[in-house]
C-alpha positions in Angstrom: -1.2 -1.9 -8.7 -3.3 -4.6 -8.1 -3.6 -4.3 -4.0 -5.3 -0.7 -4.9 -8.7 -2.4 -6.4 -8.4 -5.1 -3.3 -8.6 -2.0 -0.9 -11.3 -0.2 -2.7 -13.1 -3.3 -2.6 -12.8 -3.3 1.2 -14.5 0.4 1.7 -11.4 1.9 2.5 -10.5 5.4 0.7 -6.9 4.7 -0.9 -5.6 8.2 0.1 -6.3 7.8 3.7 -5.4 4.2 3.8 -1.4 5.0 2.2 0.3 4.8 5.3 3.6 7.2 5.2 7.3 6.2 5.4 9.4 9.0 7.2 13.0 9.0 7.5 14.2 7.6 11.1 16.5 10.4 11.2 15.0 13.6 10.3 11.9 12.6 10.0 11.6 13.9 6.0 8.7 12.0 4.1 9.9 9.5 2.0 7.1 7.9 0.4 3.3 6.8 1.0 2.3 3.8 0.0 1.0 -0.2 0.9 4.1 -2.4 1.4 2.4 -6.1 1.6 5.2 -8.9 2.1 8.5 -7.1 0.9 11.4 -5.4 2.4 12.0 -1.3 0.9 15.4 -0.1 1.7 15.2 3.9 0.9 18.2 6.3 0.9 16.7 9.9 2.7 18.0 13.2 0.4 17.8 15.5 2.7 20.4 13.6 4.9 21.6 10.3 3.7 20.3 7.8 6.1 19.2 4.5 5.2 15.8 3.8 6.5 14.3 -0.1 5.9 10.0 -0.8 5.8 8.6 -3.8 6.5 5.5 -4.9 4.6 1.6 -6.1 6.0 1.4 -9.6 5.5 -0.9 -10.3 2.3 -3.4 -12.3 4.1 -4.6 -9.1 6.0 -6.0 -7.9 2.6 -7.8 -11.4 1.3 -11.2 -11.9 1.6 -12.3 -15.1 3.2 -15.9 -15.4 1.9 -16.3 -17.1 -1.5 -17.6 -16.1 -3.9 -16.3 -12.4 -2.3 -19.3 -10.1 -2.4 -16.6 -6.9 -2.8 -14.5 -8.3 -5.8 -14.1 -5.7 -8.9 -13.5 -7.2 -12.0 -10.2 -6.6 -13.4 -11.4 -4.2 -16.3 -13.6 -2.0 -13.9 -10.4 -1.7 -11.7 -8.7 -0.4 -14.5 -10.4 2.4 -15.2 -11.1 3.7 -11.5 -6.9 4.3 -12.0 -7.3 5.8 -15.2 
């Protein structure tokens, strides 16, 4: 959950920037989401196939600048999810 506030932070709307995973074989959605350096190995229900995501490396979301003039405090990014 913390990559969500990192993104906000950024300018970018969180429901356009979840990228889909579709099934390689019947192209069923299997989830939306922000994979950043991990593996997901998901098992399609409508037909069984085994379909493996590859993440974004995390430096693509880092901000470079210091002090970052987009940060969000931890407790103000707790209450945008709420």
């Amino acid at each position: 959950m913390e990559l969500l506030p990192a993104i906000r932070s950024q300018g970018m709307n969180t429901t356009s920037t979840l990228k889909e995973y579709r099934c390689r074989q019947c192209s069923k959605l299997l989830f939306k989401g922000v994979l950043v350096e991990s593996t997901v190995e998901v098992k399609c229900k409508g037909c069984r196939a085994l379909s493996t995501f590859t993440g974004e490396p995390a430096n693509k979301y880092v901000c470079l600048v210091y002090p970052c003039p987009n940060r969000v405090s931890a407790g103000l990014a707790k209450k945008e999810l709420e």
